[in-house]
VEXVOFI-678906 format. One line per field, with one value per residue (C-alpha): x, y, z; residue number from 1. Coordinates in nm, 3 decimals. Layout:
px	[X, ...]
py	[Y, ...]
pz	[Z, ...]
resi	[NUM, ...]
END
This chain:
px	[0.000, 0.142, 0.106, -0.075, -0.156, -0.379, -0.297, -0.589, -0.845, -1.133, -1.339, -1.501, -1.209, -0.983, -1.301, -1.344, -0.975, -0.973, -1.251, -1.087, -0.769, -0.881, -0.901, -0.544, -0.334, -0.363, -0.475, -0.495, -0.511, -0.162, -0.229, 0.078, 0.317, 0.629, 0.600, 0.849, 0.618, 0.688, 0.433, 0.510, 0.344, 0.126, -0.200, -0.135, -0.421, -0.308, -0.472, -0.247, 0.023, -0.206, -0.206, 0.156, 0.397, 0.726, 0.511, 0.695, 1.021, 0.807, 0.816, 1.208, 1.123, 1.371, 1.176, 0.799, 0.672, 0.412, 0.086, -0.078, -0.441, -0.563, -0.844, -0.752, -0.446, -0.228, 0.044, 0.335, 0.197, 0.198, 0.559, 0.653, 0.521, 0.713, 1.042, 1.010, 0.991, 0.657, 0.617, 0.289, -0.052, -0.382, -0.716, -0.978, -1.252, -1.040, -0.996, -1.241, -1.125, -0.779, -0.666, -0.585, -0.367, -0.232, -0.071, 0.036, 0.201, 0.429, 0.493, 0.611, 0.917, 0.692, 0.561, 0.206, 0.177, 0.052, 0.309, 0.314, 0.403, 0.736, 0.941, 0.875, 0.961, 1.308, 1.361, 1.309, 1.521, 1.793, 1.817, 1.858, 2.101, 2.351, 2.229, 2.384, 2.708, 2.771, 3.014, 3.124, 3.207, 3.560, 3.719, 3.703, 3.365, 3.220, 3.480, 3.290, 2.942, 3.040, 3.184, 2.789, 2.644, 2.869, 2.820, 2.442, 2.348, 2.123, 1.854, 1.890, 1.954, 1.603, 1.476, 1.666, 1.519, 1.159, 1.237, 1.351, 1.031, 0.816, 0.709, 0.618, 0.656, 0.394, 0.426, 0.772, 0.719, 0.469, 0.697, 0.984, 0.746, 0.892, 0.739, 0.741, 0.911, 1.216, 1.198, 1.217, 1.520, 1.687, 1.547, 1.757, 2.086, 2.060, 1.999, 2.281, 2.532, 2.434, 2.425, 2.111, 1.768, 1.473, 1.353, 1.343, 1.693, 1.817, 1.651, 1.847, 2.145, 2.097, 2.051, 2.372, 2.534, 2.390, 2.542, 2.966, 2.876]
py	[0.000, 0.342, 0.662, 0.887, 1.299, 1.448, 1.834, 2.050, 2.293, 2.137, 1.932, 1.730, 1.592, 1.525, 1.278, 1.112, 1.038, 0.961, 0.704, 0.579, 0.479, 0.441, 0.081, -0.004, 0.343, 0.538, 0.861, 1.200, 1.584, 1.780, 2.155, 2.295, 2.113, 2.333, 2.175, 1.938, 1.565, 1.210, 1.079, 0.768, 0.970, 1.328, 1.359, 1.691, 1.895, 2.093, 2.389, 2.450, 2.447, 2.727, 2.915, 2.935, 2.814, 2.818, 2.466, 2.294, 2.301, 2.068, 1.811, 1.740, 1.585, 1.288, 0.989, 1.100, 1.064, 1.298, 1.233, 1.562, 1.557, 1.757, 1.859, 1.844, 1.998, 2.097, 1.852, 2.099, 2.122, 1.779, 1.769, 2.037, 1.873, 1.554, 1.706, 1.862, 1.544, 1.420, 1.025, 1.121, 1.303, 1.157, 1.340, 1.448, 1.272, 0.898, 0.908, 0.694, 0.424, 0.505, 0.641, 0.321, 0.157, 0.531, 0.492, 0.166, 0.215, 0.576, 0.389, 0.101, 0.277, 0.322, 0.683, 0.720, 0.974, 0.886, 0.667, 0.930, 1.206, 0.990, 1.077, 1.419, 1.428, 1.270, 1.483, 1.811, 1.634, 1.551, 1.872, 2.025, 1.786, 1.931, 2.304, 2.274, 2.092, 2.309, 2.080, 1.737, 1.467, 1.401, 1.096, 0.967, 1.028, 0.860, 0.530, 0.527, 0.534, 0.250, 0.072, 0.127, 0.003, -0.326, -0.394, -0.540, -0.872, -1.016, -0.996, -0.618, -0.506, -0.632, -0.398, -0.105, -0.119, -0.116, 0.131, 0.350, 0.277, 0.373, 0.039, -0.002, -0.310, -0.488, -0.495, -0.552, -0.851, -0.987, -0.943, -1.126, -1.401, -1.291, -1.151, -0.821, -0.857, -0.996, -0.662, -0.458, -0.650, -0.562, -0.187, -0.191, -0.341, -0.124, 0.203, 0.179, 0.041, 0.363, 0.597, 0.727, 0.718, 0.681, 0.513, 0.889, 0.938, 0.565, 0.649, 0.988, 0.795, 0.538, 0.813, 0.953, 0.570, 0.576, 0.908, 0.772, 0.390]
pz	[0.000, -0.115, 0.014, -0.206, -0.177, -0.357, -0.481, -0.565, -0.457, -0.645, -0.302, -0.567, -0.801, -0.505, -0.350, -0.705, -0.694, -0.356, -0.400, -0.748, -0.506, -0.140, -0.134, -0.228, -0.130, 0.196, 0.043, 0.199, 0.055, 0.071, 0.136, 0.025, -0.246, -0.152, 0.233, 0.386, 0.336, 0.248, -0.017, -0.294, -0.523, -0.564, -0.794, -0.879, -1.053, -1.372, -1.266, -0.993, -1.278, -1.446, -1.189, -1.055, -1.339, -1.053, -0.898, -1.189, -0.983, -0.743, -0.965, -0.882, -0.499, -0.448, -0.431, -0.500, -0.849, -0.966, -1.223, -1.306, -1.390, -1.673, -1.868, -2.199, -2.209, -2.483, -2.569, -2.521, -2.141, -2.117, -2.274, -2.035, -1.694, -1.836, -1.897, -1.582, -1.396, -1.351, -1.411, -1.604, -1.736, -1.733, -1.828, -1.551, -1.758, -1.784, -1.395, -1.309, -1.551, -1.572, -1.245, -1.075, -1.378, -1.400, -1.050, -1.027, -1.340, -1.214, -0.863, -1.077, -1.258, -1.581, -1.696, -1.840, -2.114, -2.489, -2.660, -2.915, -2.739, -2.555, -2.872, -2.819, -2.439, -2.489, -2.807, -2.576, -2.300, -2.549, -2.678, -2.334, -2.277, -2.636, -2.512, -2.140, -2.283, -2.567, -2.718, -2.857, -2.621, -2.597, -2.739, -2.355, -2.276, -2.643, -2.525, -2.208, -2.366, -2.567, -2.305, -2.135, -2.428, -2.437, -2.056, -2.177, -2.201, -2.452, -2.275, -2.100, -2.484, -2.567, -2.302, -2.400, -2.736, -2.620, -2.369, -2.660, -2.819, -2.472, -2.429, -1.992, -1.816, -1.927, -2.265, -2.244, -1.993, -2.254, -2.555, -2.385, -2.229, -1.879, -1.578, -1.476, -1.157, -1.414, -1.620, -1.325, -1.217, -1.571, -1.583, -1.269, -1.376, -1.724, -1.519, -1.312, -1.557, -1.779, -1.464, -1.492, -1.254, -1.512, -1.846, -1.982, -1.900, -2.045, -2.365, -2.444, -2.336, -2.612, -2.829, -2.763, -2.806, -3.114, -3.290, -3.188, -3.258]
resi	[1, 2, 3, 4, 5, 6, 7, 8, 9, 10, 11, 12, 13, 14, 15, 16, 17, 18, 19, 20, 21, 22, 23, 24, 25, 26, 27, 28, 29, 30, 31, 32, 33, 34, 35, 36, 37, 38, 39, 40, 41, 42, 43, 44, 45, 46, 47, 48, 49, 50, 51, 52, 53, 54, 55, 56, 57, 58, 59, 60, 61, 62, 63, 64, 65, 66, 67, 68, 69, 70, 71, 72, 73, 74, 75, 76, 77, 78, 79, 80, 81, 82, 83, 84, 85, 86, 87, 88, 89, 90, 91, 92, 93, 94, 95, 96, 97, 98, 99, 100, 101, 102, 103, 104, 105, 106, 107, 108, 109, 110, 111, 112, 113, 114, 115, 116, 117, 118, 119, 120, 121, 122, 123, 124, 125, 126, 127, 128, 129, 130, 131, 132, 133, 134, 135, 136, 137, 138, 139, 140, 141, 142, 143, 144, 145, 146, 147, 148, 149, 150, 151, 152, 153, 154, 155, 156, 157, 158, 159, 160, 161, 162, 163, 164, 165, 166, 167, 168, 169, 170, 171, 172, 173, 174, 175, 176, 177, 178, 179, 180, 181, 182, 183, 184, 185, 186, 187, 188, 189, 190, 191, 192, 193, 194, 195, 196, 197, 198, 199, 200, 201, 202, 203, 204, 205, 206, 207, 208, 209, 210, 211, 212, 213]
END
């Protein structure tokens, strides 16, 4: 059972999410995001976003992943929340449906965003990535890329690839005819041999691997 805080000023969306999640989280309202608190994950309602742009730094907190809810919101806000940090964006009027999976699937390791729109996210990220470097890798840091990329087995190679195509768990545990609980384990061993702390990051990684191969 996670703990789960709900972020918004709207009484009756934060008791239809409540209700959508009560039964398998311990769910309460958080009154102020930029407060010390210890949550698995936030609900976070887009309007607060709307309202106060500088709550996007909020979605940094070490060990909390965040799932804003919208109402049909433009994709470049939904980019933008993403590159940000949050684990994902659902729609106000799929909640009821959707919620649930929506959260298991963030506290999980996965993001949940439109499979279309995960190309964009790690193009944005990726070009942040050239801006703040302003400059070819050295001959050093391309060697150790490659030396990342060679540290895979078979198996955590088939992973990366679907991870570059936004594939979750699931669908990657049903490709491979393994369990879930054995993709986790490789998502693990791939993220720390190529240093990095989410799928989002691994995927702009094997980008980079692929322009010195």
């Amino acid at each position: 059972m996670a703990n789960i805080l709900i972020y918004s000023n709207n009484p009756q969306l934060a008791a239809e999410w409540m209700h959508a999640l009560i039964a398998d989280h311990s769910v309460n309202r958080l009154l102020n995001a930029r407060t010390d608190y210890q949550a698995d994950a936030v609900i976070l309602d887009a309007r607060k976003l709307d309202e106060d742009a500088s709550l996007l730094a909020v979605l940094t907190k070490p060990n909390t992943r965040f799932l804003v809810m919208g109402c049909n919101w433009p994709e470049h806000k939904q980019i933008e929340v993403m590159v940000h940090g949050a684990a994902g964006y659902c729609e106000e009027s799929e909640a009821a449906q959707l919620l649930k999976r929506a959260v298991d699937c963030i506290l999980k390791g996965d993001i949940w965003i439109r499979r279309s729109l995960v190309p964009k996210v790690i193009g944005v990220l990726t070009g942040q990535l050239h801006s703040n470097n302003n400059k070819h890798l050295s001959l050093e840091e391309r060697d150790k890329l490659i030396r990342m990329s060679e540290s895979l087995s078979a198996r955590e190679i088939e992973v990366a690839n679907m991870i570059r195509l936004g594939e979750n768990n699931r669908g990657i545990a049903e490709a491979m005819n393994i369990s879930e609980r054995t993709v986790k384990a490789h998502l693990s061993s791939i993220f720390r041999k190529f240093e990095v702390d989410d799928r989002l990051r691994l995927a702009i990684r094997l980008k980079e691997i692929d322009q010195y191969r």
